[in-house]
N, C-alpha and C positions, 0 to 999 in steps of 0.2 A: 480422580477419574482420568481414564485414558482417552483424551480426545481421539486416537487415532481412530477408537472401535465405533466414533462417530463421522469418518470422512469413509466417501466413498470412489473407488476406485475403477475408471472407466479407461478399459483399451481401446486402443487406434481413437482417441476422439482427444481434436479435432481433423486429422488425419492418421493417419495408419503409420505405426512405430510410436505413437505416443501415448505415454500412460497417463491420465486428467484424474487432479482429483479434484473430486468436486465437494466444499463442503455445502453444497444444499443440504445435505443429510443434515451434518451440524447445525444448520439454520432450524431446521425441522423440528427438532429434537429439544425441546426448550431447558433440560436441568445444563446438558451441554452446553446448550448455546452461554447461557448465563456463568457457568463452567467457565468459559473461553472468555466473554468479555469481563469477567474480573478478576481473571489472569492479565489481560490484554492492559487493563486497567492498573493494576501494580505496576506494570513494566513501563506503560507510557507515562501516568502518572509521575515516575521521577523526574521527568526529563524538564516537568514544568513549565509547557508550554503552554503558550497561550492560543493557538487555533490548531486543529489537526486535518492536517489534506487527504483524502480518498482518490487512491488512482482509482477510473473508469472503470470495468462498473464496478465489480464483484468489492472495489475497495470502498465505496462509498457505503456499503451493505456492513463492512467493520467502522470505518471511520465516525460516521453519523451517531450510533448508538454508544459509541465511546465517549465520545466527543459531549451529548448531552449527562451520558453518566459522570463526567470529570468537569459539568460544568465548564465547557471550553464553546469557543465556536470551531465552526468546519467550513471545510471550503473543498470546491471539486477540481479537481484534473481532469482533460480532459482530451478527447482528440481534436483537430483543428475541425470549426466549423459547427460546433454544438453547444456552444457557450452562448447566451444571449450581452446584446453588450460590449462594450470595449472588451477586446483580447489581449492578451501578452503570451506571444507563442514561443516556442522552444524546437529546433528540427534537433534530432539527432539522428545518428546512423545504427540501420539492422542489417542483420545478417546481408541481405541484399535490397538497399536503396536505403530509402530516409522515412520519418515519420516524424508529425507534428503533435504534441501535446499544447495545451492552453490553459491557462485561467482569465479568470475578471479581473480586468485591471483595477480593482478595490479589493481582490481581496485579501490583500493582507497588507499592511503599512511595514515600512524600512526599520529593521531592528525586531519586530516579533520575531518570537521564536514558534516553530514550525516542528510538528512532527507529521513524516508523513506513512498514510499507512495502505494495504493494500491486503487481498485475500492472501497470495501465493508468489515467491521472491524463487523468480529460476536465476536465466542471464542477467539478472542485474539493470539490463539495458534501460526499461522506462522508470523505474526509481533512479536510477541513475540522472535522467533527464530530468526526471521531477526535483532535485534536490539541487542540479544546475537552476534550473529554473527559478525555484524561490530564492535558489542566491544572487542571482540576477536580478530580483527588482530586490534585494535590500532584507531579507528576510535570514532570520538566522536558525539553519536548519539545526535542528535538535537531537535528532533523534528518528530511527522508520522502524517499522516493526509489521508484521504479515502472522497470520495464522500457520502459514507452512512454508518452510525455506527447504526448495532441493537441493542439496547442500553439493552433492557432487556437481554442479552445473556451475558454481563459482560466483554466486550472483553477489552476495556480502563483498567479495575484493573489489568490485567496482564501484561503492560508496562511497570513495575518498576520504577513508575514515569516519565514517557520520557514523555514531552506535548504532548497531541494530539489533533486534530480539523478534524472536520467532518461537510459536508457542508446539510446535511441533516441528520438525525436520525426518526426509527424509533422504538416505546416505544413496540410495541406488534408485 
């Protein structure tokens, strides 16, 4: 099955010059979906982790249902301020100014390993944070993986090596 002919493709949105894809479709569309996460499921599957992180939102919508099919627990990313609970924040730098990601300070103990995963891998920039961040309390990243990686936008080179897989790419 070709996942692409299930993602859908919306111009100018969030603003104008930018092409979104959006897998709602995918979500919709249940042989795909199931399609996707037992692909999603091979590839993360090796890495043998023991909890898998969902960036905000659209990554918790992969991460959760993974995570229950491979028998793992999950845990959230998230932006500063929506977390209930002790925090452990992370700032990094965007294009212009800064931004705060978080987790629960329990979730994940010193040495688990960690894969973390997300709908859509462009600049790299909050996988990027996300995988400082659990290395920062102790956690040993494994592995990230996304439904779609824009591949010309270069987001993989700022993983500092951490494997990554993507179950689709696109080049422009």
């Amino acid at each position: 099955m070709d996942l692409k002919d299930h993602i859908r493709s919306i111009p100018d949105f969030p603003k104008k010059g930018i092409l979104f894809y959006d897998i709602s479709t995918l979500l919709a569309h249940a042989d795909a979906w199931q399609v996707a996460l037992g692909r999603l499921a091979k590839l993360v599957g090796r890495h043998r982790a023991d909890i898998l992180a969902g960036i905000e939102s659209r990554g918790f919508l992969v991460a959760a249902p993974l995570a229950s099919r491979l028998g793992l627990g999950f845990t959230m990313i998230r932006k500063k301020g929506k977390l209930p609970g002790r925090t452990i924040g992370y700032e990094y730098a965007l294009e212009y100014g800064t931004d705060v990601i978080e987790i629960q300070e329990d979730a994940v103990e010193p040495g688990q390993r960690v894969v973390i995963l997300d709908d859509l891998l462009a600049t790299g920039g909050t996988m990027r944070a996300s995988i400082d961040l659990f290395t920062r309390v102790g956690a040993e990243v494994v592995g990230a993986a996304c439904i779609i990686e824009l591949t010309f936008l270069g987001g993989r080179s700022k993983l500092n090596g951490v494997p990554f897989d993507a179950l689709i790419a696109y080049d422009e």
